[in-house]
Wavefront OBJ file of the C-alpha trace (Angstrom):
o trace
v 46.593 32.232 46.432
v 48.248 35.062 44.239
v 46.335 36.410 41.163
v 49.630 35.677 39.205
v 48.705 31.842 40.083
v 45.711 32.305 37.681
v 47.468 30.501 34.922
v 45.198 28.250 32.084
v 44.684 25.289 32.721
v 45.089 25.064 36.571
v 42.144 24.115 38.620
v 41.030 26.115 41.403
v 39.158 25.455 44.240
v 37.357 27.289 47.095
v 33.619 29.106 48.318
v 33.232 30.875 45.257
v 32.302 28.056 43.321
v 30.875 25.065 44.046
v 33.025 22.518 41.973
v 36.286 22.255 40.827
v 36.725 25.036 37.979
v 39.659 25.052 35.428
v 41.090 28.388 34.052
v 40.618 29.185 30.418
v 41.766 32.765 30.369
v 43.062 34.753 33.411
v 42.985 38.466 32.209
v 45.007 41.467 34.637
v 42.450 44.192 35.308
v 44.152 46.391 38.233
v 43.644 45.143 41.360
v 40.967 42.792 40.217
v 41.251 39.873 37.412
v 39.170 39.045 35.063
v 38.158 35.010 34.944
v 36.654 32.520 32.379
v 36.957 29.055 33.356
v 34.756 25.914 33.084
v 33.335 23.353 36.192
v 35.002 20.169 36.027
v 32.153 18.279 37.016
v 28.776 19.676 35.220
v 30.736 21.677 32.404
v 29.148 25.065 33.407
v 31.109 28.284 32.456
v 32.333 30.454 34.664
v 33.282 34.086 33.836
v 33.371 36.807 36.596
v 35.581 39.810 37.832
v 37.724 38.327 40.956
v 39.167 41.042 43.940
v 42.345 40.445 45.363
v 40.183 39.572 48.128
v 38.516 36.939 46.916
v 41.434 35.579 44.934
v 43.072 35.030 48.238
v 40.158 32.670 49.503
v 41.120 30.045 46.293
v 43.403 27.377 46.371
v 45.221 26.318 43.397
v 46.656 22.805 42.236
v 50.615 22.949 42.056
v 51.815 23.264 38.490
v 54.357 20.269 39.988
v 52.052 17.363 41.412
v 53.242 16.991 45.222
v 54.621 13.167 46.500
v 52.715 13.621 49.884
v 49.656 11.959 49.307
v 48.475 8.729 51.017
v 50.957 5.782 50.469
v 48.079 4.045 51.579
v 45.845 4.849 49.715
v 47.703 4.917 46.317
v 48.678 1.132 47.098
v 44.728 0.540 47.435
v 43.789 2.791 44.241
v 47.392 0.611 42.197
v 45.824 -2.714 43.475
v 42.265 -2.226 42.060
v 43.544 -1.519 39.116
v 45.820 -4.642 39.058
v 42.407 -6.919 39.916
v 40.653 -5.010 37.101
v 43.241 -6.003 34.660
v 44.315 -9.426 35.987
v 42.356 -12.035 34.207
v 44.038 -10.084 31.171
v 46.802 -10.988 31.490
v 46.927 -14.269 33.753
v 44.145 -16.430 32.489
v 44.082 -18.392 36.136
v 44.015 -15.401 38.267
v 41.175 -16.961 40.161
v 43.349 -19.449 41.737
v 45.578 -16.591 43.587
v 41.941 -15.915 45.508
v 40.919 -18.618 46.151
v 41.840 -21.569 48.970
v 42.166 -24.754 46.791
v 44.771 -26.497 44.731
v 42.785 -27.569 41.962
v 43.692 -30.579 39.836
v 44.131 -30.501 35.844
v 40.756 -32.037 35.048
v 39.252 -29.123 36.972
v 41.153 -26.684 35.542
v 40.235 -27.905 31.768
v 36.446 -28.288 32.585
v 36.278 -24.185 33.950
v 39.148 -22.882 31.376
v 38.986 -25.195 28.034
v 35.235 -25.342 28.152
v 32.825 -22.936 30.617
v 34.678 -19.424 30.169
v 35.354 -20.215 26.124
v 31.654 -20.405 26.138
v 30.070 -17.002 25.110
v 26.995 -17.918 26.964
v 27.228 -20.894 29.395
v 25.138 -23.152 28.699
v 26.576 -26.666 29.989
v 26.020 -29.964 31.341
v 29.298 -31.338 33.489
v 28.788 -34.961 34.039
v 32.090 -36.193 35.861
v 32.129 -39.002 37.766
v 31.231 -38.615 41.926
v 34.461 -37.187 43.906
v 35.802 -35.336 40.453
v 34.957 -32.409 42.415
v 32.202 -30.062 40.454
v 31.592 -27.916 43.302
v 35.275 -27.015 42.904
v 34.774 -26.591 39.127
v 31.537 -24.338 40.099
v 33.288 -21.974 42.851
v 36.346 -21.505 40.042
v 33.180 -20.421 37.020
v 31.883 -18.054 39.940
v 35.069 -16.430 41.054
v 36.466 -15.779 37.406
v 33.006 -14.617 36.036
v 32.770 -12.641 39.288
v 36.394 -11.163 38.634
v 35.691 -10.095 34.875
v 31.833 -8.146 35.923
v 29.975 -10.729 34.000
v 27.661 -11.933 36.828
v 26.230 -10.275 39.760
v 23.669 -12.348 40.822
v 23.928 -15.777 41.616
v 21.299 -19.279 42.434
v 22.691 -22.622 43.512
v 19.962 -25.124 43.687
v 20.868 -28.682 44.925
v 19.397 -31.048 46.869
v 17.985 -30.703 50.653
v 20.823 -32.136 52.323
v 23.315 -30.589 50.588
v 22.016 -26.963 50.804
v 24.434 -26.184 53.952
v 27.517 -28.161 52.473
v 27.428 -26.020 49.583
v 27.300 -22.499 51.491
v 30.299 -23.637 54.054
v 32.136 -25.128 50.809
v 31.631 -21.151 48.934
v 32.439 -19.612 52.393
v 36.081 -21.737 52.814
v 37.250 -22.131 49.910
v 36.544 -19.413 47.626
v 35.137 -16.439 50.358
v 32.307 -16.332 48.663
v 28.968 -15.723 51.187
v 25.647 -17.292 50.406
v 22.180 -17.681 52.185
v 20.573 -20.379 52.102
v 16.679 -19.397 51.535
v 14.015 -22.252 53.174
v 10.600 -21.716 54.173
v 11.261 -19.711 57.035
v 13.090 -17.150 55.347
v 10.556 -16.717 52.674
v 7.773 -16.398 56.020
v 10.191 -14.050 57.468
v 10.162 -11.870 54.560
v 6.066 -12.065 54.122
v 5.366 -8.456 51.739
v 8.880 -8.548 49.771
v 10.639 -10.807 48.008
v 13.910 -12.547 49.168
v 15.173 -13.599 45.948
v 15.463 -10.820 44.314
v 17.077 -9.134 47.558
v 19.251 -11.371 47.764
v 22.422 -11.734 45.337
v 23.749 -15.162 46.277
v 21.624 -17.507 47.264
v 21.565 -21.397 47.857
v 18.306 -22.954 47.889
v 16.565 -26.947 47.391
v 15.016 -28.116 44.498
v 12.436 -30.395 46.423
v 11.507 -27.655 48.343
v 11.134 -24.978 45.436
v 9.843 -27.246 43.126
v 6.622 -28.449 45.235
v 5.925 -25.392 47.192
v 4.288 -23.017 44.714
v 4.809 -19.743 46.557
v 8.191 -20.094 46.504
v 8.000 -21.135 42.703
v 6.004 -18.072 42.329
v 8.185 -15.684 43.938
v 11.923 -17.454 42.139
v 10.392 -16.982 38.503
v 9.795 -13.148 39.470
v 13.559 -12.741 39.981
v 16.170 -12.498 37.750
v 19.781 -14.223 37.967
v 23.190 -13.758 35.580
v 24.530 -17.647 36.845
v 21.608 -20.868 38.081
v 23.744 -23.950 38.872
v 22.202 -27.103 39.642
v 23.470 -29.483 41.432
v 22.792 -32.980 41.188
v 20.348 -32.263 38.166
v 19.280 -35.531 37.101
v 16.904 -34.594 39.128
v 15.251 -32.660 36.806
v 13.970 -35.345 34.611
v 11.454 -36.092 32.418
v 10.519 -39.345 31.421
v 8.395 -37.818 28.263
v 7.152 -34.854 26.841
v 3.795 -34.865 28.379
v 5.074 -36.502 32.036
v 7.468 -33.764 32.990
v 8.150 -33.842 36.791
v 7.824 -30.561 39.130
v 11.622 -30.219 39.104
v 11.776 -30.282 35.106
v 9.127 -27.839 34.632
v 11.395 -25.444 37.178
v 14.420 -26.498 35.444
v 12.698 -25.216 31.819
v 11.515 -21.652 33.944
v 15.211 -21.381 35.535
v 16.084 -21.798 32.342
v 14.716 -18.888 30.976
v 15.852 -16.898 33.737
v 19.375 -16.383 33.069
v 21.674 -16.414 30.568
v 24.682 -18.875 32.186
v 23.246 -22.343 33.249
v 25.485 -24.735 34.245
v 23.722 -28.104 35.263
v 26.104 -30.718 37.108
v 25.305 -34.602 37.981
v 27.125 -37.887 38.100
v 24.474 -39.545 36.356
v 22.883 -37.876 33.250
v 21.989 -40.732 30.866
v 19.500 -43.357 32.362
v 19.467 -46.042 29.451
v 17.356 -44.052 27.225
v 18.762 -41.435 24.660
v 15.009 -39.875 24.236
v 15.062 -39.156 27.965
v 18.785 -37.848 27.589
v 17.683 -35.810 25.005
v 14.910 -34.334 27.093
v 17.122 -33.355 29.632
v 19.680 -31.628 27.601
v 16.564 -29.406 26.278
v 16.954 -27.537 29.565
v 20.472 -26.123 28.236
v 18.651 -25.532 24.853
v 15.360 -26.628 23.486
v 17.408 -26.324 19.572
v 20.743 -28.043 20.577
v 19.968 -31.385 18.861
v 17.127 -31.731 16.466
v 16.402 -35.623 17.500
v 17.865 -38.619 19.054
v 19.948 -39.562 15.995
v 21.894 -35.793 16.161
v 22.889 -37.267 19.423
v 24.048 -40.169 19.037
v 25.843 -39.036 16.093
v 27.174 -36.096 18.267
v 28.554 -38.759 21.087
v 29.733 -41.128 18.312
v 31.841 -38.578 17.140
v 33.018 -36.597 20.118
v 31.684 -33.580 19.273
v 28.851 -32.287 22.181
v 29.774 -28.855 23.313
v 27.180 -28.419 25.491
v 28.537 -31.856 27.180
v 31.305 -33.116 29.047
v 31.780 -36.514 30.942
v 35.079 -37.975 32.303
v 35.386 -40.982 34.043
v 37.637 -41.522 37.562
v 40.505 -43.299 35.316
v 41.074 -40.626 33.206
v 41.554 -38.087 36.345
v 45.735 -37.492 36.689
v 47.842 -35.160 39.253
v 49.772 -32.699 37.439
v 52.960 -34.069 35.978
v 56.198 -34.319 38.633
v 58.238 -31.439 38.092
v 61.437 -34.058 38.005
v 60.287 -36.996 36.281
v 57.043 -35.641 34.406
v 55.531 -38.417 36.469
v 51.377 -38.025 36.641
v 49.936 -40.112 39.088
v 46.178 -42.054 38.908
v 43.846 -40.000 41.305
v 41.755 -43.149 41.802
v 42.036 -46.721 41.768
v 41.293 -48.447 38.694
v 38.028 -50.331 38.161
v 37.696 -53.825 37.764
v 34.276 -54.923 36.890
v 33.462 -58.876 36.885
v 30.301 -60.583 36.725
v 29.670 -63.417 39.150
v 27.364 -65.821 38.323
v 25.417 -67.826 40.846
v 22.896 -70.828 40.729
v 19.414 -70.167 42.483
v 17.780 -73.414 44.000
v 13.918 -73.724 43.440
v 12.942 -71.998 46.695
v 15.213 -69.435 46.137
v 13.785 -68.630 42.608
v 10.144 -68.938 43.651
v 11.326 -66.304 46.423
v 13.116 -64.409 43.760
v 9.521 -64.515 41.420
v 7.316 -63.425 43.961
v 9.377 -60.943 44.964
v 10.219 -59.278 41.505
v 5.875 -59.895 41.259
v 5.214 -57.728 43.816
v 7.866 -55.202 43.510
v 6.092 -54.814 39.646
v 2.945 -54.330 41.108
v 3.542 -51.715 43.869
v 6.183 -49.772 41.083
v 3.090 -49.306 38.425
v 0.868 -48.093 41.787
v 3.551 -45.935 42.766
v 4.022 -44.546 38.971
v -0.037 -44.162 38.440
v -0.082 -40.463 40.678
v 2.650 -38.239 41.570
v 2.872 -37.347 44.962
v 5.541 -37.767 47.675
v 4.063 -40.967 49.035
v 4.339 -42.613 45.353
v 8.163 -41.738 45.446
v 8.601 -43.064 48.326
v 7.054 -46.387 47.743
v 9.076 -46.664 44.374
v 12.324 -46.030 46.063
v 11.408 -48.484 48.857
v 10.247 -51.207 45.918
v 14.088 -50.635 44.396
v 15.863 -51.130 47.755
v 13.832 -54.748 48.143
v 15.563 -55.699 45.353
v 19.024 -54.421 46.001
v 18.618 -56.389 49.107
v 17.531 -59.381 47.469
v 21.024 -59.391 45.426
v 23.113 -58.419 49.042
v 21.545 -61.530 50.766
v 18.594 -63.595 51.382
v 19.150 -62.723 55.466
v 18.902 -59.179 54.311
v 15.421 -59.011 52.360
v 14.051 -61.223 54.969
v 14.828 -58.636 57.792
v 13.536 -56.095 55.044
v 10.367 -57.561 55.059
v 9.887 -58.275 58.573
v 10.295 -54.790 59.500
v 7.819 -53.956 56.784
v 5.437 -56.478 58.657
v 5.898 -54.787 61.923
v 5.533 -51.124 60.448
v 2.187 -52.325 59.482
v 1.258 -54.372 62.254
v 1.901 -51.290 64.595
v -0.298 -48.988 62.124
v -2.930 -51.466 62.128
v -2.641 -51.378 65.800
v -2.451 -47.874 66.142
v -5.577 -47.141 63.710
v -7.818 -50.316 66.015
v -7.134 -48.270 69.073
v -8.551 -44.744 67.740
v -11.313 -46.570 66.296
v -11.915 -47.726 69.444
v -11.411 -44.763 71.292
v -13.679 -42.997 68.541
v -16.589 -45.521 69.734
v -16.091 -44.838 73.319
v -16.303 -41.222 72.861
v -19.449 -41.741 71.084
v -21.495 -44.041 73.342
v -20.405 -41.242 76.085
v -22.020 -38.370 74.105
v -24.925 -40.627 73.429
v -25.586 -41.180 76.999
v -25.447 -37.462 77.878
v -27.884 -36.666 75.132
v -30.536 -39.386 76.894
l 1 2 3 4 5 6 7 8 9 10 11 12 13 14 15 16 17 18 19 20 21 22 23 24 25 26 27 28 29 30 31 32 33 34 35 36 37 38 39 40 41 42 43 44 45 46 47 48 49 50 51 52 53 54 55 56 57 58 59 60 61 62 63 64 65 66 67 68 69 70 71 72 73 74 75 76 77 78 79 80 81 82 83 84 85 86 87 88 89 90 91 92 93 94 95 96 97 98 99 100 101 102 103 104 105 106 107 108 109 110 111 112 113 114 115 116 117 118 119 120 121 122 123 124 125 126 127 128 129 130 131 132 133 134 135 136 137 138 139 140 141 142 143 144 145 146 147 148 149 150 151 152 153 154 155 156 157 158 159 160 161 162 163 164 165 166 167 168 169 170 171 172 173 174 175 176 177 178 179 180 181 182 183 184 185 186 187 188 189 190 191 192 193 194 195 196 197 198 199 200 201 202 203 204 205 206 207 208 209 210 211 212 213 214 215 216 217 218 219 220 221 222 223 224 225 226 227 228 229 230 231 232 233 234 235 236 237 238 239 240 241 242 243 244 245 246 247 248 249 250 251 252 253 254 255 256 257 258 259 260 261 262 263 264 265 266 267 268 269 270 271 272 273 274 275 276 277 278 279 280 281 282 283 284 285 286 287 288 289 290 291 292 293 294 295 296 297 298 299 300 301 302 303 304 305 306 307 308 309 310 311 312 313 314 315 316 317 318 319 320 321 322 323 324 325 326 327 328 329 330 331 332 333 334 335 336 337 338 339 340 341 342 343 344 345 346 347 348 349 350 351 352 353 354 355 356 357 358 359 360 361 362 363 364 365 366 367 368 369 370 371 372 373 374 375 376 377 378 379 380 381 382 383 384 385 386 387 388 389 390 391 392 393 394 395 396 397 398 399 400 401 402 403 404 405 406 407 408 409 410 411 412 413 414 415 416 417 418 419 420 421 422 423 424 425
């Protein structure tokens, strides 16, 4: 460059300095020129004698900015921008990211209620097949596009773990891992959760298995979403199952919970009440608040819709809207029971009572099992006589083979014992 270039206010670059310097004043000495200028990264002043030597090793910006940059990389720099900005301006800019064509109830769950929300704390209830994990992937893209969340935890049940990841991964490009107990052996001396910023994981497992209990609660996570959270029941304030207590930690956790099941209320508003505690332990003071609350329509932490309520958007011709789902028609059948069938029915409900209060007495994974088993005699029972009876016999021949089974060790046990005492003689 010229020393006549040395103008205020254009930058100057080159060996002599090691930033970006502006000019302040540019002073004609001779040959030489005298220079006070500023760094344009750490603010450090600059004020030297330049040679026209050294002067010629600078570069100078243009006092006219040049047009042969990067097209490239201008459209890249333009677009960012635009994405920054978007959900400005377009409050369903999610959508033009994503790979779904969501429906309107699904766009009022995520829009009129989650992201109006200061702090998302909510329980979507919907009917099965409304979609929620649609209504999820939306919350998590628009959060995602306005820098409100970072980190992420789905937690659903075992067997849905994998549907959930290839559901993120198709339709809204979203990549999770899906942490079990091999990842958490894999990664013995660190901690996977909190390396991890999307992750899908079970309750049953993380519930029961207290080093990966341990090692969740030490992380920290800006969205938890639950999936089929019903789950995390309790049926009073001194019984509260492994998943509740984790629900009540998760809780603390984060900031946005959003809890999502088909079947929140069970028949009793103190257990409902329980439940919603997880969102917050001060959202209604007792049982009555509640009911009040759901008399009145007003639960803002709550929203249920049933499957007749669900529409398409209007035609754009008619202003049609079209049923999603066939309308429900519920009838009850009566039927007689002879007095064979009724003594059948009596013993049955009998010992179905009995093995329930076993099964409630300790709380293990055998109990659960037995008290799910108990409820499916009886659901068989109303399908068909033909139907409990083949119940039952392949009950009879589970334990028949068992019995079998634990004759023959004991016998083999016996065997192995005379042998030993003959070798000792």
């Amino acid at each position: 460059m010229l020393p006549e270039q040395l103008k205020p206010n254009a930058i100057i670059r080159g060996p002599l300095f090691p930033e970006p310097v502006q000019v302040v004043v540019a002073t004609q000495m001779g040959g030489n020129v005298k220079f006070n200028g500023y760094g344009l990264k750490t603010s450090k002043s600059y004020n030297i004698i330049l040679t026209a030597e050294q002067i010629a090793l600078l570069e100078v910006t243009p006092e006219t900015e040049p047009f042969d940059g990067n097209p490239k990389h201008f459209q890249l720099g333009i677009e960012s921008l635009r994405l920054g900005w978007a959900y400005e301006y377009d409050p369903y800019f999610s959508l033009s990211i994503a790979r779904v064509d969501p429906l309107p109830h699904q766009l009022e769950a995520v829009y009129d209620y989650f992201l109006k929300l200061p702090r998302i704390r909510f329980l979507l209830a919907d009917d099965p097949g409304a979609g929620k994990t649609i209504m999820a992937g939306l919350l998590i893209k628009e959060l995602k596009i306005r820098g409100l969340i970072k980190r992420i935890l789905i937690i659903t049940p075992a067997n849905l773990t994998f549907q959930w990841q290839r559901e993120m991964k198709d339709k809204f490009r979203e990549n999770f891992e899906v942490v079990r107990g091999d990842v958490l052996r894999a990664n013995y001396g660190s901690n996977p959760w909190q390396e991890k910023d999307q992750v899908i994981t079970s309750v049953s497992w993380v519930s029961t298995i207290e080093d990966a209990k341990d090692s969740l609660l030490r992380s920290q996570w800006d969205l938890i979403i639950v999936d089929e959270a019903h789950k995390m029941s309790a049926y009073s304030s001194e019984k509260k199952t492994l998943a509740y207590k984790l629900g009540e930690a998760l809780s603390e956790l984060t900031d946005h919970f959003l809890l999502m099941t088909a079947t929140p209320h069970k028949g009793n508003a103190e257990h409902f009440c329980r439940f919603l505690e997880l969102l917050d332990k001060d959202i209604y003071g007792d049982v009555s608040s509640l009911e009040e609350a759901i008399k009145r329509h007003e639960a803002p932490f709550y929203l249920r819709r049933v499957k007749e309520a669900m529409v398409s958007f209007p035609d754009p011709e008619t202003g049609e809207v079209k049923c999603l789902f066939t309308k429900r028609n519920v009838q009850t059948i009566p039927f007689d029971l002879n007095a064979d069938e009724y003594d059948f029915y009596r013993e049955l409900t009998n010992f179905v009572e009995d093995q329930s209060i076993k099964a409630a007495s300790e709380d293990s994974a055998r109990s659960r099992v037995l008290g799910f088993t108990m409820a499916m005699l009886q659901r068989r029972f109303a399908s068909s006589l033909c139907a409990v009876r083949r119940s039952l016999e392949r009950m009879r021949t589970k334990r028949e083979e068992i019995l079998k089974d634990a004759h023959a060790s004991v016998q083999q046990f016996g065997r192995h014992a005379s042998a030993r005492r003959l070798n000792t003689w």
